[in-house]
C-alpha positions in Angstrom: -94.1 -20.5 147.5 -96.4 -17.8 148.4 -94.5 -14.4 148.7 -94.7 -12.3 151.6 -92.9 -8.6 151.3 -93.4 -5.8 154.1 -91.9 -2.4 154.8 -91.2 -1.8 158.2 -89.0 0.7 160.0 -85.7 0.5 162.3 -86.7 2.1 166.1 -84.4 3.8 168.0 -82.6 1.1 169.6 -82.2 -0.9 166.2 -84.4 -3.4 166.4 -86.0 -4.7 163.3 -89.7 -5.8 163.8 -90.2 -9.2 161.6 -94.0 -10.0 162.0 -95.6 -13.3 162.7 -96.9 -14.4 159.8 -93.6 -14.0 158.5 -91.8 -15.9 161.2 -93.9 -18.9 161.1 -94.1 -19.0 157.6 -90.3 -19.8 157.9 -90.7 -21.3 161.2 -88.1 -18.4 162.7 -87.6 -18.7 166.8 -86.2 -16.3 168.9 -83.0 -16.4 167.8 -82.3 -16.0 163.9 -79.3 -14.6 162.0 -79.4 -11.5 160.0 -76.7 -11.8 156.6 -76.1 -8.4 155.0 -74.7 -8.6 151.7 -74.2 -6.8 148.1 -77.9 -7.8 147.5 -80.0 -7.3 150.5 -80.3 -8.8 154.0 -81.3 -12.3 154.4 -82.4 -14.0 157.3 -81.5 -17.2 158.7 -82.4 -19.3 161.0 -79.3 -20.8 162.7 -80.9 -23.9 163.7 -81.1 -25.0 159.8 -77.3 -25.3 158.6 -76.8 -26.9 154.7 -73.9 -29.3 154.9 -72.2 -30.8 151.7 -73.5 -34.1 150.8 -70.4 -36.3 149.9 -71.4 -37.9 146.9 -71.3 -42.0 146.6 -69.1 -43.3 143.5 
């Protein structure tokens, strides 16, 4: 997976500029999710959710 890193400022009304290449690299639409954790801030797109496969005995 080819990694993309930039450094980019907060403006004054908090808005956090995520640049094309970066949003179609993880196909990101207008809406995404920002997680803030321990670790860093992720984002998410909401339209992918991981459900738990129920495994077949």
């Amino acid at each position: 997976m080819e990694q993309v890193g930039i450094q980019s400022e907060i403006d004054h009304l908090g808005r956090i500029h995520i640049p094309k290449k970066i949003r179609e690299l993880y196909a990101l639409g207008e809406n995404v999710e920002l997680v803030l954790t321990e670790d860093g801030v992720y984002i998410r797109n909401p339209l992918y959710t991981l459900t738990r496969r129920e495994e077949t005995t």
